[in-house]
Gaussian input, Z-matrix of N, CA and C with variables (Angstrom, degrees):
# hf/3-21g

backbone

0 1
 N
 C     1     B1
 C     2     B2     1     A1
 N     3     B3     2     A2     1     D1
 C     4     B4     3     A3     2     D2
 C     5     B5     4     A4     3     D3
 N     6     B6     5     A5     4     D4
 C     7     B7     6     A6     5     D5
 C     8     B8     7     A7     6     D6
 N     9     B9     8     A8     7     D7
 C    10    B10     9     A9     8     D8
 C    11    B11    10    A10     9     D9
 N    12    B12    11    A11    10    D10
 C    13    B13    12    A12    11    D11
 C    14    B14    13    A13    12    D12
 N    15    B15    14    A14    13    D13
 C    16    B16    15    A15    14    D14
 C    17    B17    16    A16    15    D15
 N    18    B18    17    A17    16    D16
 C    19    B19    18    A18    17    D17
 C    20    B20    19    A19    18    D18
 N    21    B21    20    A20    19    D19
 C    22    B22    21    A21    20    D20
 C    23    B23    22    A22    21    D21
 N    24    B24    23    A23    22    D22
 C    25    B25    24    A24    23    D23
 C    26    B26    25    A25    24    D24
 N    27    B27    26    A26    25    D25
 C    28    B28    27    A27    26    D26
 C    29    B29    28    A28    27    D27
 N    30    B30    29    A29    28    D28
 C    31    B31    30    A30    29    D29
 C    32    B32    31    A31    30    D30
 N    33    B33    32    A32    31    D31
 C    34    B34    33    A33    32    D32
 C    35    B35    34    A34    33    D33
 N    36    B36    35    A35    34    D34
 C    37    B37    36    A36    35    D35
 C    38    B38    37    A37    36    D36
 N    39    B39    38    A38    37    D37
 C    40    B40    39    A39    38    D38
 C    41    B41    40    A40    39    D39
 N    42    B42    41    A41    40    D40
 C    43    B43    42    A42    41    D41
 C    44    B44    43    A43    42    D42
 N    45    B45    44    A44    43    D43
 C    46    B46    45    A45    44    D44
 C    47    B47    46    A46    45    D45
 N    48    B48    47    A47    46    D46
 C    49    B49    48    A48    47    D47
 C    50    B50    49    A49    48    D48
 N    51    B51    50    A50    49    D49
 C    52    B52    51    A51    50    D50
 C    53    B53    52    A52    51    D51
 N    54    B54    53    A53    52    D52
 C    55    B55    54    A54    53    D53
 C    56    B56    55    A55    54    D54
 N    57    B57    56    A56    55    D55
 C    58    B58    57    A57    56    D56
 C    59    B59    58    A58    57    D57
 N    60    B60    59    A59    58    D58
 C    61    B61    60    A60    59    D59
 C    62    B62    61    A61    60    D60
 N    63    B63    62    A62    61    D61
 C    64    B64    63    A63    62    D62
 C    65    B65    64    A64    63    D63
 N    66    B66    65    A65    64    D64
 C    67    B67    66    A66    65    D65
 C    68    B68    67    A67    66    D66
 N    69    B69    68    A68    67    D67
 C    70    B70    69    A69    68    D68
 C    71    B71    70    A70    69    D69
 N    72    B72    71    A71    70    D70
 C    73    B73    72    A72    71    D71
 C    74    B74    73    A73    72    D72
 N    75    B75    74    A74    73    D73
 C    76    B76    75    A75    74    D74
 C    77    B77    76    A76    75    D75
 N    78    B78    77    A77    76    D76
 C    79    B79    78    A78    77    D77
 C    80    B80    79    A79    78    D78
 N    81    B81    80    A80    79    D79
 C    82    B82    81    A81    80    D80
 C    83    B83    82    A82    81    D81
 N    84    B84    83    A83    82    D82
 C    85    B85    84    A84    83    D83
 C    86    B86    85    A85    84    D84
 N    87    B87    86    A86    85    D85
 C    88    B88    87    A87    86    D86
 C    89    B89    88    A88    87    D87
 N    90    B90    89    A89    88    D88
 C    91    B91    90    A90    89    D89
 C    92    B92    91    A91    90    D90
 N    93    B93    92    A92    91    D91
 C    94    B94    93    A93    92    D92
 C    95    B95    94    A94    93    D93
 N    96    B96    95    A95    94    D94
 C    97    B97    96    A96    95    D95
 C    98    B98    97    A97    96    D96
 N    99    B99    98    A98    97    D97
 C   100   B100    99    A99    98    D98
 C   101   B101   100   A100    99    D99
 N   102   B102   101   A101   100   D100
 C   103   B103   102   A102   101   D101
 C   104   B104   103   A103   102   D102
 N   105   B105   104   A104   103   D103
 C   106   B106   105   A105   104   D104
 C   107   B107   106   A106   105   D105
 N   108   B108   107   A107   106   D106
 C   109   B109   108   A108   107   D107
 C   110   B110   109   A109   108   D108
 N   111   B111   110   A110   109   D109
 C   112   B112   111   A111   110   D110
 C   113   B113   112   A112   111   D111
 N   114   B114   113   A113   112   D112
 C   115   B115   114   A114   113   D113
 C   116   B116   115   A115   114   D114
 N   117   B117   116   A116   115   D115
 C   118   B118   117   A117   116   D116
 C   119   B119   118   A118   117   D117
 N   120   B120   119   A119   118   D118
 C   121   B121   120   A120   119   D119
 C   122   B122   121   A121   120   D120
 N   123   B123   122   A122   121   D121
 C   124   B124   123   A123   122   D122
 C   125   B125   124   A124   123   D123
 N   126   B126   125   A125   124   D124
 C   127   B127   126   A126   125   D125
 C   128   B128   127   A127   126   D126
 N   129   B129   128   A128   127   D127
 C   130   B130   129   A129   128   D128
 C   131   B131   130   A130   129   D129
 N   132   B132   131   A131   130   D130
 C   133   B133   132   A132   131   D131
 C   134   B134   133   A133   132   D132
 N   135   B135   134   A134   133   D133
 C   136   B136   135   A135   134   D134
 C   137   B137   136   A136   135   D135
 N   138   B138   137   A137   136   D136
 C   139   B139   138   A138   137   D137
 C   140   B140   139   A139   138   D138
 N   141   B141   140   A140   139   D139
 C   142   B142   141   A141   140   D140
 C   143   B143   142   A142   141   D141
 N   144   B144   143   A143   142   D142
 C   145   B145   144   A144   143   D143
 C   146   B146   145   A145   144   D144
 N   147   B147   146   A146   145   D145
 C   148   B148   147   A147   146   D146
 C   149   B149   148   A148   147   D147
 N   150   B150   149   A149   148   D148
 C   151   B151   150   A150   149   D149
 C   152   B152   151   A151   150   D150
 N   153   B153   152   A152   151   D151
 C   154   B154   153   A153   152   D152
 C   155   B155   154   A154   153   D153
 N   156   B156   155   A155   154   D154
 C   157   B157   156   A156   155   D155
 C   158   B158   157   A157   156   D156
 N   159   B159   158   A158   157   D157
 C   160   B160   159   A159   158   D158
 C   161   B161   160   A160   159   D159
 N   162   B162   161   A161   160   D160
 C   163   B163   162   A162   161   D161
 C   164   B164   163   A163   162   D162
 N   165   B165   164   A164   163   D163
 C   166   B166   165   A165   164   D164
 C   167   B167   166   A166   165   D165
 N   168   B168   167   A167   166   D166
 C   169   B169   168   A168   167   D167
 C   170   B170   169   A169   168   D168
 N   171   B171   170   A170   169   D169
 C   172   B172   171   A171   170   D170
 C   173   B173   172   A172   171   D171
 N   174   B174   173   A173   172   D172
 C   175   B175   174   A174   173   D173
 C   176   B176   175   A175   174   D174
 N   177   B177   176   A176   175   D175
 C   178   B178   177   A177   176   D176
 C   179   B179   178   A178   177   D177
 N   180   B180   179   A179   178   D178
 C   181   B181   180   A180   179   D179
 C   182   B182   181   A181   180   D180
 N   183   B183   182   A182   181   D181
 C   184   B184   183   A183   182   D182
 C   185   B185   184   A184   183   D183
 N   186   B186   185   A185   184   D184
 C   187   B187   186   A186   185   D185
 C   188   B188   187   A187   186   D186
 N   189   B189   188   A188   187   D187
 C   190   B190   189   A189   188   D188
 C   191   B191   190   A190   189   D189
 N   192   B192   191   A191   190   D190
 C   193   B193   192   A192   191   D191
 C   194   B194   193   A193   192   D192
 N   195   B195   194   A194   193   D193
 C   196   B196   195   A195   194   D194
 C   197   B197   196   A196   195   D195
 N   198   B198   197   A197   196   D196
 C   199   B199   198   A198   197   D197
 C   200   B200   199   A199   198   D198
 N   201   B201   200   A200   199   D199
 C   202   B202   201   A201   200   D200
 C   203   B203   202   A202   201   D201
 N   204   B204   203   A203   202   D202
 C   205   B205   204   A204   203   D203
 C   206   B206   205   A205   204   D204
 N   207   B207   206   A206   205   D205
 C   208   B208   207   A207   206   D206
 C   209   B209   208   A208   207   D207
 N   210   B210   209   A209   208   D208
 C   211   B211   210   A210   209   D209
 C   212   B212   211   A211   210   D210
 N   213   B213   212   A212   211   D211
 C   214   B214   213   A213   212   D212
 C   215   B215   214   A214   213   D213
 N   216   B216   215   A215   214   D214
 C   217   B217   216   A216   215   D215
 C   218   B218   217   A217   216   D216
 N   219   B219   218   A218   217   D217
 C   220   B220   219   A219   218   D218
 C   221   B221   220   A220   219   D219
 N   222   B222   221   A221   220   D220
 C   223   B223   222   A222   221   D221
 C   224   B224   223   A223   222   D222
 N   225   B225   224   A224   223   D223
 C   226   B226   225   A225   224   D224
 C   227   B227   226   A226   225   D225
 N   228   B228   227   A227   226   D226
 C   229   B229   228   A228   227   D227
 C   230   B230   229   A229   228   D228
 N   231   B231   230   A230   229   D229
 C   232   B232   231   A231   230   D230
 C   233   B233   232   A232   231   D231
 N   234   B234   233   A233   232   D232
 C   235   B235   234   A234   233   D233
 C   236   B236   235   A235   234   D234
 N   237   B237   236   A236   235   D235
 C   238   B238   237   A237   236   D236
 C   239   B239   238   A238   237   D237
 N   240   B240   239   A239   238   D238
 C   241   B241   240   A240   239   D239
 C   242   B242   241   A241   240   D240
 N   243   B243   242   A242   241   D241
 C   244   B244   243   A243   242   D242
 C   245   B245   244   A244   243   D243
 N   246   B246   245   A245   244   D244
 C   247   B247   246   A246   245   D245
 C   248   B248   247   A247   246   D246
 N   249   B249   248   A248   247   D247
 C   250   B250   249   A249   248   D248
 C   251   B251   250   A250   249   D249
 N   252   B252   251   A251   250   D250
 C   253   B253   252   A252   251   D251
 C   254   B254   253   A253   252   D252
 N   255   B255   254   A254   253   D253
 C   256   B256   255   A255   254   D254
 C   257   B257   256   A256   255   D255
 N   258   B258   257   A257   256   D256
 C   259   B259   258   A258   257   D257
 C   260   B260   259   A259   258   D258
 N   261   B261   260   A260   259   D259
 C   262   B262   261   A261   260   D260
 C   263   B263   262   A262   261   D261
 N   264   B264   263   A263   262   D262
 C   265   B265   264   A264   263   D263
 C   266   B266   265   A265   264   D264

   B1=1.4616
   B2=1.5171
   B3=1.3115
   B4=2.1084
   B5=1.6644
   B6=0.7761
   B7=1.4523
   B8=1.4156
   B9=0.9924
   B10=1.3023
   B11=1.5439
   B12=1.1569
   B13=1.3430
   B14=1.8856
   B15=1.2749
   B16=1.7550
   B17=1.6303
   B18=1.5838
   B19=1.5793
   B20=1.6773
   B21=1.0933
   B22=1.6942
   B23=1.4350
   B24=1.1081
   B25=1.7210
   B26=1.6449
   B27=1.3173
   B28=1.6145
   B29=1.2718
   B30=1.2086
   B31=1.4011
   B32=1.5622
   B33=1.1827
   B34=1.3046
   B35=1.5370
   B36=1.3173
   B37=1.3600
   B38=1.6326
   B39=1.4103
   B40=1.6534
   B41=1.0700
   B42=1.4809
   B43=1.3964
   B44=2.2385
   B45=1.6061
   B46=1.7900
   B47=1.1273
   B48=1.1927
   B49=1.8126
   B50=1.7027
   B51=1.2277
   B52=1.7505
   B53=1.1721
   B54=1.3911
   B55=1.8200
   B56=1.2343
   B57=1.7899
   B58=2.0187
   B59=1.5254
   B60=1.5861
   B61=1.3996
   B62=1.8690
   B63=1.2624
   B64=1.7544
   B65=1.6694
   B66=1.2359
   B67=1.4590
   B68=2.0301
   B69=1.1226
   B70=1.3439
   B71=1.4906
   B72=1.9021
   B73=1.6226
   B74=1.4479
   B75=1.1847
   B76=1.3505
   B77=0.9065
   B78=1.8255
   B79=1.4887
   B80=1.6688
   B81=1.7234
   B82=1.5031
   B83=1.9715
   B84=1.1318
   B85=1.5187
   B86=1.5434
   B87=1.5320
   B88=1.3198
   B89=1.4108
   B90=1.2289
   B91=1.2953
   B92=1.3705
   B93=1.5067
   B94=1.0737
   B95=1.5445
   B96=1.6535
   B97=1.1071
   B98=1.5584
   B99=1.2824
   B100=0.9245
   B101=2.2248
   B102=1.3689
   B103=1.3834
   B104=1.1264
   B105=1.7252
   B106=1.6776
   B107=1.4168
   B108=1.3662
   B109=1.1711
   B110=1.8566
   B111=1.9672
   B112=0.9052
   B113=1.6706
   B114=1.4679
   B115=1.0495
   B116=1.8750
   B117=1.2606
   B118=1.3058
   B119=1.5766
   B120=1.6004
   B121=0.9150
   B122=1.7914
   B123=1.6094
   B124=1.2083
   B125=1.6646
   B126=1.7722
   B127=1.4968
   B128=1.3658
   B129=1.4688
   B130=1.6970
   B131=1.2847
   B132=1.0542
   B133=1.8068
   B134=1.5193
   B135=1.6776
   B136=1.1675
   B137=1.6050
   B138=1.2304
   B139=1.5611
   B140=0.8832
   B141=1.4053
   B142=1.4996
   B143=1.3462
   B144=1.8740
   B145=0.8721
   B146=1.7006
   B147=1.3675
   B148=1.5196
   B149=1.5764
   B150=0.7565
   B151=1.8502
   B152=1.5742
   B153=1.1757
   B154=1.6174
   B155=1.8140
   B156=1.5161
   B157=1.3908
   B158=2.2863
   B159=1.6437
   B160=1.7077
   B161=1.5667
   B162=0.7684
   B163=1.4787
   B164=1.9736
   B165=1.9522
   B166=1.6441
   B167=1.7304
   B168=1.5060
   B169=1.4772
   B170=1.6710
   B171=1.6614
   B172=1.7145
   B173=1.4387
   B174=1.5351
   B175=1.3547
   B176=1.5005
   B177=1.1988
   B178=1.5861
   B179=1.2105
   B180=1.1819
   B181=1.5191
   B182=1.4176
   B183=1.3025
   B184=1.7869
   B185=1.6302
   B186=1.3959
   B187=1.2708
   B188=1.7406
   B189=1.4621
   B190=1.1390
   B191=1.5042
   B192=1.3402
   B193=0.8857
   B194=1.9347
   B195=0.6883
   B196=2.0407
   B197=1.8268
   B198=1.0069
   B199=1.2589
   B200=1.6419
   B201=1.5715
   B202=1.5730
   B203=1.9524
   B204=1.2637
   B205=1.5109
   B206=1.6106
   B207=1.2860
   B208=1.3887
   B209=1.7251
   B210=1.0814
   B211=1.7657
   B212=1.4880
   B213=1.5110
   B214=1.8457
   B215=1.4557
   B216=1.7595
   B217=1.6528
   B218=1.3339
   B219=1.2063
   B220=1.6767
   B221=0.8659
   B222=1.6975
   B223=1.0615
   B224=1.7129
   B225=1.3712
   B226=1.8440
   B227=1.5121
   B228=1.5571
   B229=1.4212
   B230=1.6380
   B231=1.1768
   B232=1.2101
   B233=1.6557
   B234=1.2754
   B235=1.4434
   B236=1.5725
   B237=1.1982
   B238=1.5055
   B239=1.4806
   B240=1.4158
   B241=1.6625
   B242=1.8957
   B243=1.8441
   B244=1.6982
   B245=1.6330
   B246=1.4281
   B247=1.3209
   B248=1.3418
   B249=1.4880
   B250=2.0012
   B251=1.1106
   B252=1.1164
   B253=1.9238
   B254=1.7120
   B255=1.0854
   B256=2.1449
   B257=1.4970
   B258=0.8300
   B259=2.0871
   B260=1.5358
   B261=1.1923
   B262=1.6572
   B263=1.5894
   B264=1.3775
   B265=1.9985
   B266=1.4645
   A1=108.87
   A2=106.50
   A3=114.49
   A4=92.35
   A5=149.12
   A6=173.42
   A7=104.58
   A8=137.78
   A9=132.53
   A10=136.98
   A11=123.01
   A12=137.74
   A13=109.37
   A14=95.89
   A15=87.54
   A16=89.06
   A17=98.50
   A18=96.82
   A19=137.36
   A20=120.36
   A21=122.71
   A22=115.09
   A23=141.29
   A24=124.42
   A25=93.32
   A26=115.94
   A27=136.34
   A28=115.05
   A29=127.24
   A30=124.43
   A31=115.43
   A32=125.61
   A33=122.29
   A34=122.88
   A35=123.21
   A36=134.03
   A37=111.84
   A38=102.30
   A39=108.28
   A40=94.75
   A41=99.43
   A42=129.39
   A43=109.64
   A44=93.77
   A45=91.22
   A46=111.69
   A47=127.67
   A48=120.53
   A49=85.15
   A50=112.49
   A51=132.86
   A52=97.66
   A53=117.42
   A54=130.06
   A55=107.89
   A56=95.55
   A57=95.17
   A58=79.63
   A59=109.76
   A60=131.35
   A61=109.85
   A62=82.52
   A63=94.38
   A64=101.49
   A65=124.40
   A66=99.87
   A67=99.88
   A68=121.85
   A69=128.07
   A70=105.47
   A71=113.72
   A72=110.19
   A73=107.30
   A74=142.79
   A75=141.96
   A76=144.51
   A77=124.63
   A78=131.35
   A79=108.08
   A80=113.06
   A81=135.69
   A82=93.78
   A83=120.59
   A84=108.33
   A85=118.80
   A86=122.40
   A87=123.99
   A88=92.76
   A89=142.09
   A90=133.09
   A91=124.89
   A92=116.72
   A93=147.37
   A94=109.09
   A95=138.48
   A96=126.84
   A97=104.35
   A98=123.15
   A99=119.55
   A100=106.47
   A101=115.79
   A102=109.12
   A103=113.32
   A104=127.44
   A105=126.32
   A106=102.05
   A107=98.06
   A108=139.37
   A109=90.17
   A110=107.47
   A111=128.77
   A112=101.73
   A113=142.90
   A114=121.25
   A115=95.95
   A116=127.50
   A117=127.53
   A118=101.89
   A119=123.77
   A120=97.59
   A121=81.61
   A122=111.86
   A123=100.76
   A124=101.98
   A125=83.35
   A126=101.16
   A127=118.10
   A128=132.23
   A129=128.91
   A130=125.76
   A131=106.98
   A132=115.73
   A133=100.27
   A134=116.62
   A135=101.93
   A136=129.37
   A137=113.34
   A138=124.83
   A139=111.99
   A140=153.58
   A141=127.12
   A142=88.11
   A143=146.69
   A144=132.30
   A145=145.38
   A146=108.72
   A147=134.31
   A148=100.50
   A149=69.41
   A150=84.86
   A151=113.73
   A152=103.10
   A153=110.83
   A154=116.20
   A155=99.96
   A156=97.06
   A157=97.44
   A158=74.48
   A159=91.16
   A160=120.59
   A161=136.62
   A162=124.10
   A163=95.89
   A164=88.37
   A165=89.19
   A166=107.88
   A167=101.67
   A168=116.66
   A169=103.35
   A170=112.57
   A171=114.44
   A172=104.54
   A173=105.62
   A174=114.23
   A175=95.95
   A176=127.04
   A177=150.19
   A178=114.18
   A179=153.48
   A180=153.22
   A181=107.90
   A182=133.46
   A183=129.96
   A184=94.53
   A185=136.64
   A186=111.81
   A187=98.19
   A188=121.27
   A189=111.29
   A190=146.37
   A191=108.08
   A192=146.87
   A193=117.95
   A194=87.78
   A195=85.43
   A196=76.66
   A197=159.84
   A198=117.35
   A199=100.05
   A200=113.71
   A201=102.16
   A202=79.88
   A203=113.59
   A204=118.93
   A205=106.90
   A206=119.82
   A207=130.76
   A208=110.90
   A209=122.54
   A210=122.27
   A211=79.07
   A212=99.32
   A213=100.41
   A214=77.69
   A215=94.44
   A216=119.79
   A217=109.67
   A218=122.31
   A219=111.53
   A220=161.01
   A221=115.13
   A222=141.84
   A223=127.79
   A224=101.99
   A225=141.85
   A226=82.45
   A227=134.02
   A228=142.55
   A229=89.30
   A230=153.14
   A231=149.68
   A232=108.36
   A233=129.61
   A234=150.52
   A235=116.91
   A236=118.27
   A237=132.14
   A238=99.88
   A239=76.76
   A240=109.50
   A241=85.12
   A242=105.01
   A243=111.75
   A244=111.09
   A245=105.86
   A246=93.34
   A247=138.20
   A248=92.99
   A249=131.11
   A250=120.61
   A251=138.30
   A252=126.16
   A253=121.47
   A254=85.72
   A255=81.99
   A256=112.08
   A257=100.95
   A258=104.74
   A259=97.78
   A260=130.22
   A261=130.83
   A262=99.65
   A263=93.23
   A264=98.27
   A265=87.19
   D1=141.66
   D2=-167.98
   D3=-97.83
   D4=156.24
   D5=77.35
   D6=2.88
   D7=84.18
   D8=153.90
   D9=-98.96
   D10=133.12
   D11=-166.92
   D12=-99.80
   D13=131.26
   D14=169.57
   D15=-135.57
   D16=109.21
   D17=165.02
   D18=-135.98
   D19=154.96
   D20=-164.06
   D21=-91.72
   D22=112.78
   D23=-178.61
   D24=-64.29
   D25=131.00
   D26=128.73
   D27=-1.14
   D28=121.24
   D29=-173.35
   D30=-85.41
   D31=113.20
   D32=178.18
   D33=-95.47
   D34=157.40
   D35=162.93
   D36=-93.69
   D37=120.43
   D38=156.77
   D39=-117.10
   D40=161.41
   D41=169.24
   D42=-102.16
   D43=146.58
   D44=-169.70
   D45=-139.54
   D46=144.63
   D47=-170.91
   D48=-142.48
   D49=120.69
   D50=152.47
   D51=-54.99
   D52=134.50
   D53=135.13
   D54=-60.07
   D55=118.33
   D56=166.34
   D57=-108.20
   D58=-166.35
   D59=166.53
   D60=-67.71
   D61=-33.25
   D62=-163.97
   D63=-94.69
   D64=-12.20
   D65=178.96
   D66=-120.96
   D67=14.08
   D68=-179.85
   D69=-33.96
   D70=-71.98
   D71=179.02
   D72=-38.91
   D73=-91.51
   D74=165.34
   D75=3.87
   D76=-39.79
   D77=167.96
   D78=-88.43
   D79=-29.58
   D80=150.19
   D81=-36.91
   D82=-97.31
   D83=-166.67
   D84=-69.18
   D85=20.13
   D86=176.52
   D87=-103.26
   D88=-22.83
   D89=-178.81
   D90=-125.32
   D91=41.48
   D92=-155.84
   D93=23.66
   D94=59.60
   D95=172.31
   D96=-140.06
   D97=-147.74
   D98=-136.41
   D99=-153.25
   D100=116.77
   D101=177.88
   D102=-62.84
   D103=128.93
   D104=176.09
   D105=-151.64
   D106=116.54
   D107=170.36
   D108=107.50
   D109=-145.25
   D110=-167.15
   D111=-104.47
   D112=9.41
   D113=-167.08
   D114=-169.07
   D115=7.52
   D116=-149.14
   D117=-136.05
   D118=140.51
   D119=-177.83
   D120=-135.10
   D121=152.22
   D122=163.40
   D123=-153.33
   D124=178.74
   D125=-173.47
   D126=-148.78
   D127=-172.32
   D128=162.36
   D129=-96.04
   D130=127.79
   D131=-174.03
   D132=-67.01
   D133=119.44
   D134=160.42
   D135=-65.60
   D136=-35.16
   D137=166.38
   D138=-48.33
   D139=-15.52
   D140=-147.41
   D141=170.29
   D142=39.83
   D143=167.50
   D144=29.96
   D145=7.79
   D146=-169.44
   D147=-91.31
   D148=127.43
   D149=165.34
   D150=-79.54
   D151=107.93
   D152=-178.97
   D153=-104.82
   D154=160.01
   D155=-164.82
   D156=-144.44
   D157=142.14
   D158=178.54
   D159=-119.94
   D160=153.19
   D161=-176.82
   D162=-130.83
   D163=162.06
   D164=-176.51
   D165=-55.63
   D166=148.68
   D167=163.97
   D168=99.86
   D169=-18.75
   D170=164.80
   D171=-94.60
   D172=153.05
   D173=-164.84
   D174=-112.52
   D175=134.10
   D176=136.35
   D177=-31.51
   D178=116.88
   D179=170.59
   D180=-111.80
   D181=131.72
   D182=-179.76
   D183=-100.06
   D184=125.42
   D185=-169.82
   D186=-105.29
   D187=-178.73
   D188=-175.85
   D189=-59.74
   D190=0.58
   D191=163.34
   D192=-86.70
   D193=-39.73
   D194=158.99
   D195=118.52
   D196=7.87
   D197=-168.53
   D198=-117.21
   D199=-177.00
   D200=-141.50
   D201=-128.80
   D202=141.27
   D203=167.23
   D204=-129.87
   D205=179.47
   D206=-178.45
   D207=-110.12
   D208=140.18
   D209=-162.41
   D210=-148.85
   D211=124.66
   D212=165.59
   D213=-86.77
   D214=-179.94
   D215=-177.88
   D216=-57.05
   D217=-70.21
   D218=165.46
   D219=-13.44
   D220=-57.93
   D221=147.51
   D222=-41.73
   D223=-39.60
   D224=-170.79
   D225=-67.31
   D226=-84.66
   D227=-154.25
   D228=-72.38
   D229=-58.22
   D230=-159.86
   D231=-59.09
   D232=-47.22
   D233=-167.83
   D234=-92.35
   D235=-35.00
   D236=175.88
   D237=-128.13
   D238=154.91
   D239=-167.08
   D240=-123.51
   D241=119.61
   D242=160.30
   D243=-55.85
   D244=129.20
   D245=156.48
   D246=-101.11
   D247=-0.51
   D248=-152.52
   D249=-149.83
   D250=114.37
   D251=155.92
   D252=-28.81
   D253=127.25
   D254=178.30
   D255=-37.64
   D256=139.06
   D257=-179.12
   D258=-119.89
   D259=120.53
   D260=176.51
   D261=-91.86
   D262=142.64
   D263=-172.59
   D264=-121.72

């Protein structure tokens, strides 16, 4: 007899901030990194020590765990489900 498992991951909440032109510095110090150049924002992967990079119109995600990845728009609506209207802090 096999042991079989049928299982669901736990639904989590991240939090996500889009690169506009106008809020670049801002999502730069929301995810502890840094604006470089005119359109790019980056930071350090806690996973994997790499310096990762987003550009305006890809969204930043902090996942529950505190650490921060890059989601173009697509990907963002395909993978997460809104639970809320954007709230600006």
């Amino acid at each position: 007899m096999t042991d079989t498992l049928i299982l669901r991951t736990r639904p989590t909440t991240v939090e996500a901030k889009q690169i506009t032109d106008d809020n670049r510095d801002e999502v730069a110090r929301w995810c502890g990194g840094w604006a470089f150049g005119y359109d790019v924002v980056r930071w350090f992967s806690r996973d994997s020590g790499t310096v990762l990079d987003a550009q305006v119109g890809d969204w930043i995600v902090r996942s529950a765990f505190g650490h921060f990845v890059r989601v173009s728009d697509d990907t963002l609506l395909s993978v997460y489900d809104r639970i809320n209207p954007a709230v600006s802090e």
